[in-house]
C-alpha positions as CSV (number, residue, x, y, z in Angstrom):
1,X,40.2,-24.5,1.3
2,X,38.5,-26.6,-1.7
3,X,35.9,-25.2,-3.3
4,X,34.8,-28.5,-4.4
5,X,31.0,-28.8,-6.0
6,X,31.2,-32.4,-4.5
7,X,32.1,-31.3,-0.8
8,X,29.3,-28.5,-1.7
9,X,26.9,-30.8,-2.4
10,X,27.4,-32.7,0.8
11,X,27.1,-30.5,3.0
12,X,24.1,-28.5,1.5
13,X,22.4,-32.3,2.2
14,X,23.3,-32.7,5.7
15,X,21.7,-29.1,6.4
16,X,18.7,-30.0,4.1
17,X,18.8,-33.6,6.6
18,X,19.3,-31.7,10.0
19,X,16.4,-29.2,8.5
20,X,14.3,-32.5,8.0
21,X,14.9,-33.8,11.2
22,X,14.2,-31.1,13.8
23,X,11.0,-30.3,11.6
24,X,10.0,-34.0,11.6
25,X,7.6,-34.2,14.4
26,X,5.4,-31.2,12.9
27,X,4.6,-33.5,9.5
28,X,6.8,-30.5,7.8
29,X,6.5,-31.3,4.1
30,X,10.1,-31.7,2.2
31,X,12.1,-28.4,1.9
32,X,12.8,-26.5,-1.0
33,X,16.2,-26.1,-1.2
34,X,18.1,-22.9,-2.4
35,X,21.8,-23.3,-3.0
36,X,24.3,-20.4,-3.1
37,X,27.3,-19.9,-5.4
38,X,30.2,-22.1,-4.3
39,X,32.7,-18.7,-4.3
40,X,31.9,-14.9,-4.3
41,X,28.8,-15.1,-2.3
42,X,29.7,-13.2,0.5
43,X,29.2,-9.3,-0.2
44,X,30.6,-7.8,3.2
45,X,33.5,-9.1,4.9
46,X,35.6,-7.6,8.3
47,X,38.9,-7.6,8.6
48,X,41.6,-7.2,11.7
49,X,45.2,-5.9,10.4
50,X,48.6,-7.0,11.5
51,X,52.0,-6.4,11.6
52,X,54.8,-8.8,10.0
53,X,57.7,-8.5,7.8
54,X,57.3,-4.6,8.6
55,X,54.3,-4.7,6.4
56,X,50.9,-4.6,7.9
57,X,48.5,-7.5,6.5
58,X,44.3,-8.4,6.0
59,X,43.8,-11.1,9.2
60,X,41.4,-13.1,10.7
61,X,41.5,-15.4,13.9
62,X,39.6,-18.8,14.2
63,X,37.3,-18.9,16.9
64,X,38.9,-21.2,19.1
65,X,42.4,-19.1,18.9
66,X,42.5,-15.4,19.3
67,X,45.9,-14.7,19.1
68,X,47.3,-16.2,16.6
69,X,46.3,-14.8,13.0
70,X,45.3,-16.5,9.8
71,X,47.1,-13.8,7.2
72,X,45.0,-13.1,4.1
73,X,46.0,-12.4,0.4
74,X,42.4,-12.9,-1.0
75,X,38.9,-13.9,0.1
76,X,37.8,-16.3,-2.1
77,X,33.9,-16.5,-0.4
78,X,33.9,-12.6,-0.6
79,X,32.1,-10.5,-3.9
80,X,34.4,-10.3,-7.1
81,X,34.4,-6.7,-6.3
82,X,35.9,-7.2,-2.4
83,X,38.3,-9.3,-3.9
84,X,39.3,-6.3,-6.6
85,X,39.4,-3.8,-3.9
86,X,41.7,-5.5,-0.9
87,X,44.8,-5.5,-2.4
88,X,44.2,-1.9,-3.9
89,X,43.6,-1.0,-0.5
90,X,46.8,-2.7,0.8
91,X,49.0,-0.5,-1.5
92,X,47.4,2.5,-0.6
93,X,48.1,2.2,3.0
94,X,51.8,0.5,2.4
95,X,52.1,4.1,0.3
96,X,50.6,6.7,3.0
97,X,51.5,6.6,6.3
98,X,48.1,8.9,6.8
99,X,46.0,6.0,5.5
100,X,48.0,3.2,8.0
101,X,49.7,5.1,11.1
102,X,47.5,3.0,13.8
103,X,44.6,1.8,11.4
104,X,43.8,-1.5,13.2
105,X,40.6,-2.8,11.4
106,X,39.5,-2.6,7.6
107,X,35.4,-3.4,6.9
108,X,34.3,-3.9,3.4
109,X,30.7,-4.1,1.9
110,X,29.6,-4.6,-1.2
111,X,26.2,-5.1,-3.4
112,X,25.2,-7.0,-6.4
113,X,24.4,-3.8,-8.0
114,X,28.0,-3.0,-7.6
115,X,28.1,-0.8,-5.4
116,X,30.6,-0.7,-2.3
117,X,32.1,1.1,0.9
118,X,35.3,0.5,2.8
119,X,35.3,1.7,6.8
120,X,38.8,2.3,7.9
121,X,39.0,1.8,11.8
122,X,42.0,4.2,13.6
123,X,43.2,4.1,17.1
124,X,43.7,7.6,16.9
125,X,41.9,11.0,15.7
126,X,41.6,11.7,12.0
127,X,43.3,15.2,10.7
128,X,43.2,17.0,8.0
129,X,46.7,14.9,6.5
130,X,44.3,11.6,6.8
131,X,41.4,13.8,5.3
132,X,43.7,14.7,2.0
133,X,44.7,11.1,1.6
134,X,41.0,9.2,1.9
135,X,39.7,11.9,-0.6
136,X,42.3,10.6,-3.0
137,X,41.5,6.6,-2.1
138,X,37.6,7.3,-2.5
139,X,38.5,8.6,-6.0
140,X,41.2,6.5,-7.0
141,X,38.9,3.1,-6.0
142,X,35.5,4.5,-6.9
143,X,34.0,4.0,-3.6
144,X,33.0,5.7,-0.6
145,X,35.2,5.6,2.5
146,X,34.3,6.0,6.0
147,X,36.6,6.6,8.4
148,X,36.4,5.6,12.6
149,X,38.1,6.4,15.9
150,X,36.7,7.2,18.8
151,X,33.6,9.2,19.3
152,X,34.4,10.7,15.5
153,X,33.0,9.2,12.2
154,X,34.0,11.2,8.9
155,X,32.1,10.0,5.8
156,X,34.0,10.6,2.2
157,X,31.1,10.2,-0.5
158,X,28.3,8.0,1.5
159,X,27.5,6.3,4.3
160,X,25.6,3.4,2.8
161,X,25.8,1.6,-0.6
162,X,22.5,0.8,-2.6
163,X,21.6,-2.8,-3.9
164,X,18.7,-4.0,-6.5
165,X,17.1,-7.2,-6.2
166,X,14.3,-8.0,-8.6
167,X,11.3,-9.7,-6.5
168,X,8.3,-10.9,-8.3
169,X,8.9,-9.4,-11.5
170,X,9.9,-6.1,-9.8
171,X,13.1,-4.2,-9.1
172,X,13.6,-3.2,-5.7
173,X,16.2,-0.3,-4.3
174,X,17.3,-1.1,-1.2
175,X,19.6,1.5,1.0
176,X,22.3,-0.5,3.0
177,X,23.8,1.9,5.5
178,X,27.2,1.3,7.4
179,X,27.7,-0.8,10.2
180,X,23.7,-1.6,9.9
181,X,22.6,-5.4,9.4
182,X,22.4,-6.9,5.8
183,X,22.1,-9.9,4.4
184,X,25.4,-11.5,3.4
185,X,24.2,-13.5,0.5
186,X,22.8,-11.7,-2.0
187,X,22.4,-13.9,-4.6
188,X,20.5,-16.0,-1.8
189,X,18.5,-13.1,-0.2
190,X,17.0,-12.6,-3.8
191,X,16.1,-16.8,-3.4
192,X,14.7,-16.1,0.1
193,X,12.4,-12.8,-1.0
194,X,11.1,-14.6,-4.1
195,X,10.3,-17.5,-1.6
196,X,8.4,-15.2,0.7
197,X,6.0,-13.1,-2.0
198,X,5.3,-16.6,-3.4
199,X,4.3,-18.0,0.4
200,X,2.3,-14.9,1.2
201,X,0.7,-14.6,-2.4
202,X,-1.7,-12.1,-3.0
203,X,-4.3,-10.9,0.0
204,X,-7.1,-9.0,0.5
205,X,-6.2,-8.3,4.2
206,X,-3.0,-7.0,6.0
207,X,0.1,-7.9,7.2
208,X,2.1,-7.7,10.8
209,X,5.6,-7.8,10.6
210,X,8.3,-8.2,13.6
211,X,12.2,-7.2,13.2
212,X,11.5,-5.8,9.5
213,X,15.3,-4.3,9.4
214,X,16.4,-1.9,6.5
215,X,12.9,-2.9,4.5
216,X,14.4,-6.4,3.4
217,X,11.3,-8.3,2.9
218,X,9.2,-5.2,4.0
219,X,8.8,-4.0,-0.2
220,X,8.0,-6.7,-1.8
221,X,5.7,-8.1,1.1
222,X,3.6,-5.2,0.5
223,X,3.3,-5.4,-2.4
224,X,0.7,-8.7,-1.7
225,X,-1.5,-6.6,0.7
226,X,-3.8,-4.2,1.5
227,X,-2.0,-2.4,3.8
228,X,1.6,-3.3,6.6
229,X,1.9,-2.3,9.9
230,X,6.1,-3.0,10.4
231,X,8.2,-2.7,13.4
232,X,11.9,-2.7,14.2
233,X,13.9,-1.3,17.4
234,X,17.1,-0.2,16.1
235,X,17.3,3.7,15.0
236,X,19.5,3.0,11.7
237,X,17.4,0.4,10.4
238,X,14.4,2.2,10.8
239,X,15.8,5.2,9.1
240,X,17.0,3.1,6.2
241,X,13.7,1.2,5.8
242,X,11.7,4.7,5.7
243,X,14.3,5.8,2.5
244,X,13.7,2.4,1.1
245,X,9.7,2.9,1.3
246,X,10.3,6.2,-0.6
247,X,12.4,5.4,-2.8
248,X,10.2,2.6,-4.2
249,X,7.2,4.5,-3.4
250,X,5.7,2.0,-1.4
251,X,2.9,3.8,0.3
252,X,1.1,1.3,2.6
253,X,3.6,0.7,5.0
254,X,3.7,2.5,8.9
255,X,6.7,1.5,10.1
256,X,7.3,2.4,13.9
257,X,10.4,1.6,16.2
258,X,9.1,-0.7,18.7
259,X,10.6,-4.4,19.4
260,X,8.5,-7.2,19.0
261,X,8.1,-7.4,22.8
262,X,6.9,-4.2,22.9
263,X,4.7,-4.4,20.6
264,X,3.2,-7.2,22.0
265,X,2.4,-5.0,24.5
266,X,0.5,-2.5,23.0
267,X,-1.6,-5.3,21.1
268,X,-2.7,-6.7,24.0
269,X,-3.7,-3.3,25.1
270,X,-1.0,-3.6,28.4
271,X,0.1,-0.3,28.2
272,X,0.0,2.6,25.3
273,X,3.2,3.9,23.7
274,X,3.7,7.6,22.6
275,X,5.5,5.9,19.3
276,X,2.1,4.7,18.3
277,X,0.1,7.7,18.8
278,X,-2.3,8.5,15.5
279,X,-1.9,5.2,14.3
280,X,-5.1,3.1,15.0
281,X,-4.2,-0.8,15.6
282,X,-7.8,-1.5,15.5
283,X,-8.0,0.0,12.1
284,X,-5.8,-2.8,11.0
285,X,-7.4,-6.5,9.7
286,X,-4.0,-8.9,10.0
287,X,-4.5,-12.3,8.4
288,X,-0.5,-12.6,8.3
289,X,2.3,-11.8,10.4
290,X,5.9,-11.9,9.0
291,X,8.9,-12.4,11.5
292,X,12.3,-13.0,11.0
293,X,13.8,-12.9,14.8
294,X,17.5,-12.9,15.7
295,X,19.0,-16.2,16.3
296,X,17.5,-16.3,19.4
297,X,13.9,-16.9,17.9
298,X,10.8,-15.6,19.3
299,X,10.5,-14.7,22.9
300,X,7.1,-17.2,24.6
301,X,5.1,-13.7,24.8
302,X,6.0,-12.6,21.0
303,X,5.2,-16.0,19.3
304,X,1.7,-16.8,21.5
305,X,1.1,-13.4,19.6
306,X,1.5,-15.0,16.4
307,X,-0.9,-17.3,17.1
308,X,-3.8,-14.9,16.2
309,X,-2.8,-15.2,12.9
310,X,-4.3,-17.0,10.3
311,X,-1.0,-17.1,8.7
312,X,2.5,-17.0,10.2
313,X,5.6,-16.5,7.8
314,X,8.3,-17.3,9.9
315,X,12.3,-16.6,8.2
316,X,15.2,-18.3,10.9
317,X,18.8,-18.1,11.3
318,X,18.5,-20.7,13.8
319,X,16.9,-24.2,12.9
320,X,17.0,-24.7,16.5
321,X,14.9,-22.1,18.0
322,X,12.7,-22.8,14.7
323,X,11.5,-25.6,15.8
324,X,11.3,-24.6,19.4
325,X,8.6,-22.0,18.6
326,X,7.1,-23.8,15.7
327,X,6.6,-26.3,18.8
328,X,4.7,-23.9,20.8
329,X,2.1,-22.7,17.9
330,X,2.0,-26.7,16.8
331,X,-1.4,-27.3,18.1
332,X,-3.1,-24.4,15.9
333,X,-1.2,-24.0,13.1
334,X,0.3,-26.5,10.9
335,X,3.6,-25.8,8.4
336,X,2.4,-26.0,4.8
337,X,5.5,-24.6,3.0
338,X,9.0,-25.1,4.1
339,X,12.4,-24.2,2.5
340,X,16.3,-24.1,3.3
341,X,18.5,-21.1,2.0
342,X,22.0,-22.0,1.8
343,X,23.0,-17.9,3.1
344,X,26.2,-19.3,4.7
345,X,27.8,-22.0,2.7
346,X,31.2,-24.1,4.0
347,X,29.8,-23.3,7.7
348,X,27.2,-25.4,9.6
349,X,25.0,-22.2,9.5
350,X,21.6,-22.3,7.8
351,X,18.4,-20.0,7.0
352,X,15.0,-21.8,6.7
353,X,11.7,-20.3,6.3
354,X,8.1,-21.8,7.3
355,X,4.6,-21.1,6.1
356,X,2.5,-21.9,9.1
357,X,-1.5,-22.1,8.7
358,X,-4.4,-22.1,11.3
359,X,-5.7,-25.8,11.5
């Protein structure tokens, strides 16, 4: 493909114009627009392997054709540093038949910081012969390997990698662990975290958030507050976001695994959870909530529970279901800030973000 800054430019505008659009009816006020590197962007990537010419090869398949394989030499959207490693790799397996007998699926990730792990995926059990020759990979490519089959996971250096981002002035450590959820773009997940400090400024009160992840916006949100109450369902995430808290000794945060609907719940005092016991919710004063749903948005109950708030900081994947909440708080609150973030550039996939303030 072209990597054309013209083409770039294009399509950046018709996102910025479909962003416009579906926010037109709320008298949104123009989007701040942040654009993404026009290569290199992309610090994880996943692929499929497959045979031909006796040699097995990086692949991908298009959505609308599973069977037949695009062949890959290099990843031009991937990190430098994915780039660097993939053909490394390649030799390495063409060389052992330890590293290749039935490895079927190859996952890189990568950080700004540098940082990176390769997962190798096996349809069959990992020996001691596999063992010798992924200790020699780790150390030959200066990176931690993971390897996968079923029900067995054996880690060779660490399971996660560790990226910085600097957020308002301050360096944040963030713990990425494997086959968790990260942001792909770094270079626009820095754009998007500035954005969101700057939204929420600085508060006297404190601050709800829904789906807080690994601790992405989590560190540098509390930063602007008195104190966070943060939530997030999956086990992983919640484990990384607790090493994240500690490692950048952010102390104001309790962080408990509940989902949004669930929480919900316990807010409007339906039923109790054993997951919230000692931790007083009328102790807390929220003038904000922070979400950032899955692409499916807010569920009706979870986003009439945002409309306590004085302020709701809202972070989509979807545009779509954007607007389709954003249309059920429309009669209280009113967007005052509004931005596009260009996280998946040459696709028709967009991030926005919304400040949304009580009439």
């Amino acid at each position: 493909m072209s990597f054309d800054s013209q083409a770039y430019a294009e399509q950046l505008e018709a996102k910025v114009t479909r962003l416009r659009d579906l926010l037109a009816s709320f008298d949104a006020p123009e989007p701040t627009v942040f654009d993404s590197p026009l290569q290199n962007f992309r610090l994880r990537a996943e692929f499929r392997l497959w045979r031909e010419g006796g040699e097995r090869h990086y692949a991908m398949f298009s959505q609308d054709d599973k069977r037949t394989p695009i062949l890959i030499e290099e990843f031009p959207i991937a990190s430098l540093r994915i780039n660097q490693l993939m053909p490394q790799l390649k030799a390495a397996w063409q060389a052992s038949s330890a590293l290749s007998h039935k490895l079927f699926q190859v996952e890189f990730l990568t950080t700004l910081a540098g940082d990176a792990m390769i997962t190798l995926c096996y349809h069959r059990p990992l020996d001691e012969h596999w063992h010798a020759a992924a200790t020699q990979l780790s150390a030959d490519l200066g990176v931690s390997i993971i390897g996968r089959s079923k029900g067995k996971r054996e880690v060779l250096g660490q399971d996660y990698v560790v990226e910085k981002l600097e957020v308002g002035g301050r360096t944040f450590s963030y713990r990425q662990p494997e086959g968790a959820f990260t942001q792909p773009n770094g270079t626009v997940n820095q754009k998007m975290l500035n954005w969101a400090y700057e939204a929420l400024g600085d508060r006297s009160d404190d601050l709800l958030e829904l789906y807080c992840g690994n601790g992405n916006f989590t560190l540098p949100l509390a930063t602007r507050v008195r104190k966070v109450l943060a939530t997030e369902i999956s086990k992983t995430s919640v484990n990384a976001a607790l090493s994240n808290l500690s490692e950048n000794a952010v102390d104001n945060v309790t962080l408990v695994r509940l989902s949004a609907e669930e929480l919900t719940e316990a807010l409007n005092e339906v039923r109790p959870f054993r997951r919230l016991h000692g931790i007083d919710l009328k102790s807390y004063e929220f003038g904000s909530v922070f979400v950032d749903p899955p692409r499916a948005g807010m569920d009706p109950d979870t986003c009439e529970l945002t409309r306590r708030f004085d302020n709701i900081l809202y972070i989509s994947c979807n545009p779509d279901t954007l607007a389709a909440n954003i249309a059920q708080l429309h009669d209280t609150h009113r967007i005052t800030k509004c931005a596009m973030f260009d996280q998946f550039p040459w696709t028709h996939h967009m991030e926005s973000g919304v400040l949304l303030t009580r009439r």
